[in-house]
N, CA and C of each residue as an Amber inpcrd file, in Angstrom:
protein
   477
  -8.3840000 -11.7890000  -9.4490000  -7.4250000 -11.2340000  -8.5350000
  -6.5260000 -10.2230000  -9.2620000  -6.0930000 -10.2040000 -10.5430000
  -5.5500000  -9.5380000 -11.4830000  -6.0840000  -7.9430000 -11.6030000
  -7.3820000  -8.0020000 -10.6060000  -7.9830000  -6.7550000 -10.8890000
  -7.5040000  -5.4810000 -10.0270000  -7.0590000  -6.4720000  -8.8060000
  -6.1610000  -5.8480000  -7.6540000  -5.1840000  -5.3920000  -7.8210000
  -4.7960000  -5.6650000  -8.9300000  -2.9560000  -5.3120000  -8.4710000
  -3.0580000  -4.1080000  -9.2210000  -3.5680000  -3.5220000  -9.8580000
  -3.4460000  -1.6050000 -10.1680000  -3.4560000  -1.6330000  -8.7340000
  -4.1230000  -1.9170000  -7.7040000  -4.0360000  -1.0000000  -6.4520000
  -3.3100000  -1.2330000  -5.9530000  -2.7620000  -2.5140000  -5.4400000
  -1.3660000  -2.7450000  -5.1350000   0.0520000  -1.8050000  -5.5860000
   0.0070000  -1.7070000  -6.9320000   1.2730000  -0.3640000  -7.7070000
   0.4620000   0.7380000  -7.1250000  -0.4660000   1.3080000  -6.0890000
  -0.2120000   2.3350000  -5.2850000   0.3180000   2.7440000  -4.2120000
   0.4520000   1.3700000  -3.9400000   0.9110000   1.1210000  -2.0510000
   2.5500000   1.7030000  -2.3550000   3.0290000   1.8090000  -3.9600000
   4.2190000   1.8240000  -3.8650000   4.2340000   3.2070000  -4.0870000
   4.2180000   3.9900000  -3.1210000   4.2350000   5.3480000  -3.1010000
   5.1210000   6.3430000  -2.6550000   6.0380000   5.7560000  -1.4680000
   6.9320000   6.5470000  -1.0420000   8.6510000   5.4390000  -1.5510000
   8.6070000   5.2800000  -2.5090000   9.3870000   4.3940000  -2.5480000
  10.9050000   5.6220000  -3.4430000  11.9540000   5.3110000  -3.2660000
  13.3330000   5.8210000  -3.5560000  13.0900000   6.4650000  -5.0840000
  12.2580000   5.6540000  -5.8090000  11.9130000   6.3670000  -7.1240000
  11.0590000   7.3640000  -7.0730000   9.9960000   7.3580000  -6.4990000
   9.1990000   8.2030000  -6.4520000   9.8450000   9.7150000  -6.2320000
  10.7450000   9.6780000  -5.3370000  11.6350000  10.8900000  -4.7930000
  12.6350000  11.0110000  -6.0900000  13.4250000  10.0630000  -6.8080000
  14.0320000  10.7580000  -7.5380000  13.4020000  10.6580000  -8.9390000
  12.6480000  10.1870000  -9.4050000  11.3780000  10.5620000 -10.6510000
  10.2770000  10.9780000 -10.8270000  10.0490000  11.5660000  -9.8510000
   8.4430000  12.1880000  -9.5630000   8.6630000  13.5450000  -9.1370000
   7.8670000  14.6110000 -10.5280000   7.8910000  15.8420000  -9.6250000
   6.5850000  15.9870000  -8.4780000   6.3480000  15.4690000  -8.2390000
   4.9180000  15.2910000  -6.9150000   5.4550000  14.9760000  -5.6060000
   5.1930000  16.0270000  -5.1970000   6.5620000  16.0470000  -3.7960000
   5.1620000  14.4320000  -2.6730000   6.1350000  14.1650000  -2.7030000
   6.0030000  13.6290000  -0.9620000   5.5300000  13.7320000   0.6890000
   4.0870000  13.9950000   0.9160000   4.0400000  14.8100000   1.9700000
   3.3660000  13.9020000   3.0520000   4.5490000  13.9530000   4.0160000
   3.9570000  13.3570000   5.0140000   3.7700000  14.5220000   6.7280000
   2.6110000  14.3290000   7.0420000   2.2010000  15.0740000   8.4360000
   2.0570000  13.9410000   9.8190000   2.3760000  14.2260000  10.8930000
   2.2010000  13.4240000  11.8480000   2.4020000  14.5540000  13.2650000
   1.8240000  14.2500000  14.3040000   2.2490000  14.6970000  16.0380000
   2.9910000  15.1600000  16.2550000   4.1350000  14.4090000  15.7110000
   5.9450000  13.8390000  15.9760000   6.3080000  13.5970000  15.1970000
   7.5490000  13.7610000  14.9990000   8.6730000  13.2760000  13.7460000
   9.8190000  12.9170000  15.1530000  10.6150000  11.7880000  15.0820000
  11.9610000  11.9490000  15.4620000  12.8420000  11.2960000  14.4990000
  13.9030000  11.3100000  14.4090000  15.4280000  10.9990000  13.3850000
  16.4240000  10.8730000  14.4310000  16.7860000   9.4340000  13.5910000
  18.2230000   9.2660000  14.4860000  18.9740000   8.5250000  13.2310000
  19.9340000   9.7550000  13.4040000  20.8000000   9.8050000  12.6430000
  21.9630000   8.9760000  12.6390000  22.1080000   8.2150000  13.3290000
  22.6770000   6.6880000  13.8400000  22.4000000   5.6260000  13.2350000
  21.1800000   5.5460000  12.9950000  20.9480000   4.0160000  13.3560000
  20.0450000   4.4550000  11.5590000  20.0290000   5.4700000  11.0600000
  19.2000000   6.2870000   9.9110000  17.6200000   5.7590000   9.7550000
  16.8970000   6.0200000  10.7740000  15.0970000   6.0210000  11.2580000
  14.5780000   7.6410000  11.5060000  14.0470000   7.4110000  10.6230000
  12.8550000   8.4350000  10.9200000  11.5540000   8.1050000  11.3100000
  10.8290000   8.4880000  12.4840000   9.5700000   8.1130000  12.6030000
   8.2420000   9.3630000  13.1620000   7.3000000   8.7020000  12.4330000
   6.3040000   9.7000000  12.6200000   5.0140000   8.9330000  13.6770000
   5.1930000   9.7460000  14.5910000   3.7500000   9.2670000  15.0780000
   2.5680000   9.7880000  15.2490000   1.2610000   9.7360000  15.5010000
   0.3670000  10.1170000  15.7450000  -0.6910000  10.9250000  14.5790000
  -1.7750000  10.3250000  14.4210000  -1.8820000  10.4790000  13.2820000
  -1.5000000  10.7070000  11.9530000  -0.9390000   9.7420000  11.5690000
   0.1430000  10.3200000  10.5450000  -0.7350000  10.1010000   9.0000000
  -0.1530000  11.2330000   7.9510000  -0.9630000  10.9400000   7.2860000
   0.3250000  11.3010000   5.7470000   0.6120000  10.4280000   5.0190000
   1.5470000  10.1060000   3.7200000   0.8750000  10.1960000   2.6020000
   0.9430000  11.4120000   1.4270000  -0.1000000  11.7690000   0.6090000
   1.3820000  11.7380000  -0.7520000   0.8670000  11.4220000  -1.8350000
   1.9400000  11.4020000  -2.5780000   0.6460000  11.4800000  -4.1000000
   0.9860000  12.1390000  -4.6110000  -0.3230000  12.6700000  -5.6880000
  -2.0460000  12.4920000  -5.2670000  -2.7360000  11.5650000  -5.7560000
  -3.6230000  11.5630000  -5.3080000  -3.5460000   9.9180000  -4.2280000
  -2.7640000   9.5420000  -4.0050000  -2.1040000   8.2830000  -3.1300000
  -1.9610000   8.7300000  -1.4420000  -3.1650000   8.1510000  -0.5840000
  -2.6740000   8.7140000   0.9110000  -3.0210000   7.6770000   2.1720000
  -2.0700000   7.6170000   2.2620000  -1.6510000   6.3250000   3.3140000
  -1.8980000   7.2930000   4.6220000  -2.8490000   6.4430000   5.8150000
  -3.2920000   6.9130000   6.7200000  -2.4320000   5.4350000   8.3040000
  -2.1540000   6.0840000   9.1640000  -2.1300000   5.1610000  10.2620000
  -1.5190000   6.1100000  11.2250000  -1.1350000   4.8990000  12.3890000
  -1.0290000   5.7170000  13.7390000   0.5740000   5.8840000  14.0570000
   1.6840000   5.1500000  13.0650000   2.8630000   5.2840000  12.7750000
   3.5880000   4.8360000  11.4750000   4.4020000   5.8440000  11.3500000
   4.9790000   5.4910000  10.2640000   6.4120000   5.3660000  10.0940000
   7.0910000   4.2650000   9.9100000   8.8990000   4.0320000  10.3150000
   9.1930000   4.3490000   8.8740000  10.5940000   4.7820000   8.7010000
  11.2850000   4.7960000   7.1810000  12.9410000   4.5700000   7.6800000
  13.1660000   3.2160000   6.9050000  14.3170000   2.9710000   7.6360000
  15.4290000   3.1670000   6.2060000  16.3470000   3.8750000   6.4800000
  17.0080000   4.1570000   5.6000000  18.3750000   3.1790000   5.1550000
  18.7200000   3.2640000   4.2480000  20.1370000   2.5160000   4.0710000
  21.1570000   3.2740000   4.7590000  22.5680000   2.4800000   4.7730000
  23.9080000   3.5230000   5.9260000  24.2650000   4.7760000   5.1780000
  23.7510000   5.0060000   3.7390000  24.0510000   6.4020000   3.3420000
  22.9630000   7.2550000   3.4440000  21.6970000   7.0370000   3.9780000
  20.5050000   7.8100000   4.3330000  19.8190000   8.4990000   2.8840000
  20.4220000   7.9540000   1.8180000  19.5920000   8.3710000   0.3390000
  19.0280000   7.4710000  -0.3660000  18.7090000   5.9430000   0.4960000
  18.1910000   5.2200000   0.1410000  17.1720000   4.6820000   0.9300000
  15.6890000   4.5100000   0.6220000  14.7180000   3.8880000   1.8490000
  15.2080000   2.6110000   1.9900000  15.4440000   1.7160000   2.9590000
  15.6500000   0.1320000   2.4660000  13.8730000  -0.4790000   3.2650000
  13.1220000   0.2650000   3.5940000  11.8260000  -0.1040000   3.9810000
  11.0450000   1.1060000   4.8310000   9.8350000   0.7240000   4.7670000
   8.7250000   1.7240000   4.8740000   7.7400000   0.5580000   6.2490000
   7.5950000   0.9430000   7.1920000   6.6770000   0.6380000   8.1810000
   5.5900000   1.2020000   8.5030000   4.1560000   0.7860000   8.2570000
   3.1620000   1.8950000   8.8750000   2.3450000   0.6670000   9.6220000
   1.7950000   1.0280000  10.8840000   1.1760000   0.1660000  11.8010000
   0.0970000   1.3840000  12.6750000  -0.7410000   0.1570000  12.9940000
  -1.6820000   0.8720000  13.4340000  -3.4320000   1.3600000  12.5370000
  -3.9890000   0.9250000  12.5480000  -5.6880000   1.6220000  11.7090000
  -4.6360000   1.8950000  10.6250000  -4.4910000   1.2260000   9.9210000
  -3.4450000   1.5240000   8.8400000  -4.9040000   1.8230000   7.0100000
  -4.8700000   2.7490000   6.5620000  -5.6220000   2.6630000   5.5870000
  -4.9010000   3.2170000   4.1770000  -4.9300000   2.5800000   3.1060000
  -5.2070000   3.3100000   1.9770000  -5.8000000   3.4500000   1.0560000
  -5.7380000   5.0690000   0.8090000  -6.6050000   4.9720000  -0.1460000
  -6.1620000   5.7710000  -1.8150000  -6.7700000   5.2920000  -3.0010000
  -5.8500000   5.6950000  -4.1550000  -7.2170000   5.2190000  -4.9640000
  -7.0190000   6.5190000  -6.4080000  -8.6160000   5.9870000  -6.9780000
  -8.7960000   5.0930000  -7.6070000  -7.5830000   4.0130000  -7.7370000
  -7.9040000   2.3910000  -7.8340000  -8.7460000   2.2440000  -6.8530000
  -8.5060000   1.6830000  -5.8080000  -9.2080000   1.2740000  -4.9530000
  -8.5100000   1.6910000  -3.0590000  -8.8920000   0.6500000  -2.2610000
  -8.5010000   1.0870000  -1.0590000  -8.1520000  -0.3440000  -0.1580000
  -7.3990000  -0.1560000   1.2420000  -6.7620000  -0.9660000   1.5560000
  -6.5240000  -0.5640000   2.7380000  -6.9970000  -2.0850000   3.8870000
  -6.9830000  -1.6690000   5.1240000  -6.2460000  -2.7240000   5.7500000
  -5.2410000  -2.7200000   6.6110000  -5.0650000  -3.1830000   7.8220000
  -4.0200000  -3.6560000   8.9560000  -3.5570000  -3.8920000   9.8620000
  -2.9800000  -3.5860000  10.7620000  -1.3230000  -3.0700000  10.6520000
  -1.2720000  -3.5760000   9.7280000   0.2810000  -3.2270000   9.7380000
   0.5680000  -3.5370000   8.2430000   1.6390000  -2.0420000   7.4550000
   1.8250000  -2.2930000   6.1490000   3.6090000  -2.5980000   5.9330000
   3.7530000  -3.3670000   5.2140000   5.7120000  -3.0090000   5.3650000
   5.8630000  -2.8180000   3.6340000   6.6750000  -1.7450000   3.6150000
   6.7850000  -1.4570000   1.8500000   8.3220000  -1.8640000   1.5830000
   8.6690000  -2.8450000   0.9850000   9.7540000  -2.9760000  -0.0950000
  10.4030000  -2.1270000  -1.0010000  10.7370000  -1.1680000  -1.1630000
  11.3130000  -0.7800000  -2.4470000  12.0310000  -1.1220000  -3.4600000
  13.1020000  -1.9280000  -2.9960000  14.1750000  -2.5090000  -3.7690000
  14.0610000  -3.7620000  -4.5910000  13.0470000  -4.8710000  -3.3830000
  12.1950000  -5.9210000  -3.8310000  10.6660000  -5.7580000  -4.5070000
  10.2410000  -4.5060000  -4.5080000   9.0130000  -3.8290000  -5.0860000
   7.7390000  -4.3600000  -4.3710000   7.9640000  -5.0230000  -3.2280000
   6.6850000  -5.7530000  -2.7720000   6.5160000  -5.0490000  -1.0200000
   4.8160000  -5.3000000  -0.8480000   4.0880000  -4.6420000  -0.1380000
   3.4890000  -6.1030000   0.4480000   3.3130000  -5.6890000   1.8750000
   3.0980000  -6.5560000   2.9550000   2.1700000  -6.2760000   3.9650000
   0.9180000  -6.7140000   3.8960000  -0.0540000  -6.2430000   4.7470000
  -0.1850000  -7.2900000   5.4620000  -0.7120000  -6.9750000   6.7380000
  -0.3190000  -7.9320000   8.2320000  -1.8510000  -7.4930000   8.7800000
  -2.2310000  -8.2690000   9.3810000  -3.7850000  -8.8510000  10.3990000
  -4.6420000  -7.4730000   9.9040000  -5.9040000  -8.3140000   9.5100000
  -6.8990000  -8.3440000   9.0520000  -6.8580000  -7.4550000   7.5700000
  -6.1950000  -8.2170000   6.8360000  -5.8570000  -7.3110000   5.4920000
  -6.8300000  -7.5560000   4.5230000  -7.1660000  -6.0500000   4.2400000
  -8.4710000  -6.6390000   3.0800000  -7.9350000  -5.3750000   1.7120000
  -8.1840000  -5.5830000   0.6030000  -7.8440000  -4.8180000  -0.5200000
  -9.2050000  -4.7120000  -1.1820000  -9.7350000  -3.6460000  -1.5490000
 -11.5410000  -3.3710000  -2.7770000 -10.8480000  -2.5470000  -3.7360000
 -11.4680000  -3.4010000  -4.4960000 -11.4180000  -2.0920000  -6.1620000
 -12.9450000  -2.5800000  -6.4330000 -13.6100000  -0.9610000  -6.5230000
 -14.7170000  -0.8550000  -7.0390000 -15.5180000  -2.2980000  -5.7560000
 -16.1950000  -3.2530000  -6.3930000 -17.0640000  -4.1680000  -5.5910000
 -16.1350000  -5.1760000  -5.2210000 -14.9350000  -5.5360000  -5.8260000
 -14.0080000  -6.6530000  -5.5820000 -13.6490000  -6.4160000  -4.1100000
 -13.1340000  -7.9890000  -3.6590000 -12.4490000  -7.7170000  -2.3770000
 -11.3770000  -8.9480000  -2.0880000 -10.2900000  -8.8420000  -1.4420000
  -9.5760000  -9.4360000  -1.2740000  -9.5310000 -10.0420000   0.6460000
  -9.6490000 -11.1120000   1.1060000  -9.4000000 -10.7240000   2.5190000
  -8.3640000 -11.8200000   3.0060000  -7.6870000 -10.9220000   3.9330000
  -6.8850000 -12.5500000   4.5460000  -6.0800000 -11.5680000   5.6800000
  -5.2690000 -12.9620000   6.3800000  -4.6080000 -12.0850000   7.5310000
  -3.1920000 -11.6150000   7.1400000  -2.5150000 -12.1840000   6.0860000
  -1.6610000 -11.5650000   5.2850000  -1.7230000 -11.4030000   3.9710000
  -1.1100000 -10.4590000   3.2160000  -1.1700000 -10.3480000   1.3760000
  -0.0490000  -9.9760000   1.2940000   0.9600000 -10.2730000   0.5130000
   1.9970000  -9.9670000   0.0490000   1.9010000 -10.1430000  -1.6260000
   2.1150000  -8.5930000  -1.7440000   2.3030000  -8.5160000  -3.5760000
   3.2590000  -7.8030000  -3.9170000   3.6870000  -8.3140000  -5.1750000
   5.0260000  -7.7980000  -5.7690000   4.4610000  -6.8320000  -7.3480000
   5.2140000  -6.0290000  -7.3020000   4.6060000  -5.7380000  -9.0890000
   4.3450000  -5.9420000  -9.7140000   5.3000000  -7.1530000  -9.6870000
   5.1070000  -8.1410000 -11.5720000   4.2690000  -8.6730000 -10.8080000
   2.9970000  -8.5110000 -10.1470000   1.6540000  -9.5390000 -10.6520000
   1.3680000 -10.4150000  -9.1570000   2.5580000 -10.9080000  -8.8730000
   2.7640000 -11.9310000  -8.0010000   2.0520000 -11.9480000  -6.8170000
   1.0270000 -12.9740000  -6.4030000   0.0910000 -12.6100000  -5.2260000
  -0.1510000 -13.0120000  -3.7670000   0.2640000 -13.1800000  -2.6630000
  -0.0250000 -14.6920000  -1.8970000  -0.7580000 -13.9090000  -0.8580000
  -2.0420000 -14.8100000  -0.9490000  -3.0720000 -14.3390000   0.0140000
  -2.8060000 -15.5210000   1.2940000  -2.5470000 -15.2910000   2.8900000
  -2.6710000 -16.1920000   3.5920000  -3.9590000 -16.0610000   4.8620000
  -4.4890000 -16.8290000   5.5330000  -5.2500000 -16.8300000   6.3530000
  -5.1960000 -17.9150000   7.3080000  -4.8250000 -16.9440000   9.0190000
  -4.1020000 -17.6460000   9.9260000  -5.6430000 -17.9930000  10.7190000
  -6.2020000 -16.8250000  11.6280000  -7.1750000 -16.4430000  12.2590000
  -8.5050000 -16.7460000  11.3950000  -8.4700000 -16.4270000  10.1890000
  -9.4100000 -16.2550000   9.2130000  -8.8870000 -17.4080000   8.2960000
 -10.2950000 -17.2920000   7.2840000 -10.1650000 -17.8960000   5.8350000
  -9.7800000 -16.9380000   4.7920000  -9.4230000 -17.4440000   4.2890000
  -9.1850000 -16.2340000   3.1940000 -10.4120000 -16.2770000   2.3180000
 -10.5410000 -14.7340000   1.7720000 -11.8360000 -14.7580000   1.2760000
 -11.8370000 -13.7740000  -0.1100000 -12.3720000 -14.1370000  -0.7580000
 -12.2470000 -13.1550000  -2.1770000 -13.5960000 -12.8890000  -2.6820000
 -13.6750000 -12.4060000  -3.2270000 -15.3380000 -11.4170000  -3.6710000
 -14.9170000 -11.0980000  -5.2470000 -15.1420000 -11.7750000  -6.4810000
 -15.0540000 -11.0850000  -7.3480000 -16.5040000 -10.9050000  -8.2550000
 -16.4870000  -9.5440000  -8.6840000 -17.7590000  -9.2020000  -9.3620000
 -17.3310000  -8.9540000 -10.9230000 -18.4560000  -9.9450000 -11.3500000
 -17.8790000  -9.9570000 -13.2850000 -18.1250000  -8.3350000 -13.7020000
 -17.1620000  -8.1010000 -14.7780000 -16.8930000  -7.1720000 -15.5020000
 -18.5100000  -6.6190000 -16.5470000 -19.1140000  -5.8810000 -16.5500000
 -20.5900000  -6.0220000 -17.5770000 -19.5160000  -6.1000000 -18.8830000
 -19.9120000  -6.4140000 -19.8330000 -20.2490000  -6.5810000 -21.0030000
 -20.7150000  -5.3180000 -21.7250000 -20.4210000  -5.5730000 -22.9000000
 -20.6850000  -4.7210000 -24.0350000 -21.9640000  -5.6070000 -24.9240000
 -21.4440000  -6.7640000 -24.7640000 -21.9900000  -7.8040000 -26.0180000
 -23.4990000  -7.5160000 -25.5450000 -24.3270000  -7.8180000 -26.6790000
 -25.8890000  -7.9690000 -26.5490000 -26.1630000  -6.4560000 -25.9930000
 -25.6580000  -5.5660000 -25.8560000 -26.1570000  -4.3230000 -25.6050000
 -25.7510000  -3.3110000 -26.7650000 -27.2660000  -2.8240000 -26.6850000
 -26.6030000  -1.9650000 -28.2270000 -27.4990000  -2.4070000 -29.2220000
 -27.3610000  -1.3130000 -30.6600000 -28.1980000  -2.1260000 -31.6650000
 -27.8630000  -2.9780000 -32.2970000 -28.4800000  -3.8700000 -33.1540000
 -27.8210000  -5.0220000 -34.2000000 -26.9340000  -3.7740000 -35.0230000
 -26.8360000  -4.6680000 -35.5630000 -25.4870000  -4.4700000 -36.8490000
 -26.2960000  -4.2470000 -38.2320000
């Protein structure tokens, strides 16, 4: 499961650091944009598509709810055919919620994570940076797929 979590540290892509330590701008496209400057929401709908280096989060909405001074994300919503993809690996499903502050990522019904042949499945995953993993399965079992690493050993000439 350890093999997952490089892809997991991609999901963290639009997060408050990224904007103030990353020269790799931030680009998100959608239908619609609206902002309300009230309540500090921005939302994108309709095909929306969140690209942040080679990191691009695909779904059918995307919320960014800001803190009361609007220079802080306090969470990231994307719902809908929710996909990502990053050349770790890729990650699908119904609804994503991003943490910034707590560093953890929250995938909701039918969540599955692949790197390379690995797979992760369940109806929720919640992972944190440092490592931390909890796969649950409400509807489903949870299901994991891991494929051993080849080897070096015995390949090659003697010594």
């Amino acid at each position: 499961m350890r093999k997952l979590l490089p892809l997991l540290a991609g999901f963290v892509l639009i997060s408050t650091y990224s904007f103030a330590s990353s020269s790799i701008p931030v680009v998100v496209e959608a239908q619609k944009l609206t902002y309300n400057d009230k309540e500090k929401v921005a939302t994108y709908v309709g095909n929306v598509v969140a690209q942040h280096g080679s990191t691009v989060i695909t779904g059918d909405k995307l919320t960014i709810y800001f803190d009361p001074t609007g220079k802080h994300i306090k969470k990231i919503v994307v719902e809908g055919n929710v996909h990502v993809k990053d050349p770790r690996g890729e990650g699908w499903c119904k609804k994503l919620i991003y943490y910034p502050f707590e560093e953890k990522v929250v995938l909701i019904g039918d969540a599955k994570l692949k790197q390379k042949g690995n797979l992760i499945i369940g109806d929720r995953i919640v992972a944190y940076k440092d490592g931390r993993v909890s796969v649950e399965g409400v509807k489903q079992r949870v299901k994991t797929v891991i494929y051993p690493e080849e080897s070096s050993v015995g390949k090659g000439k003697r010594p």
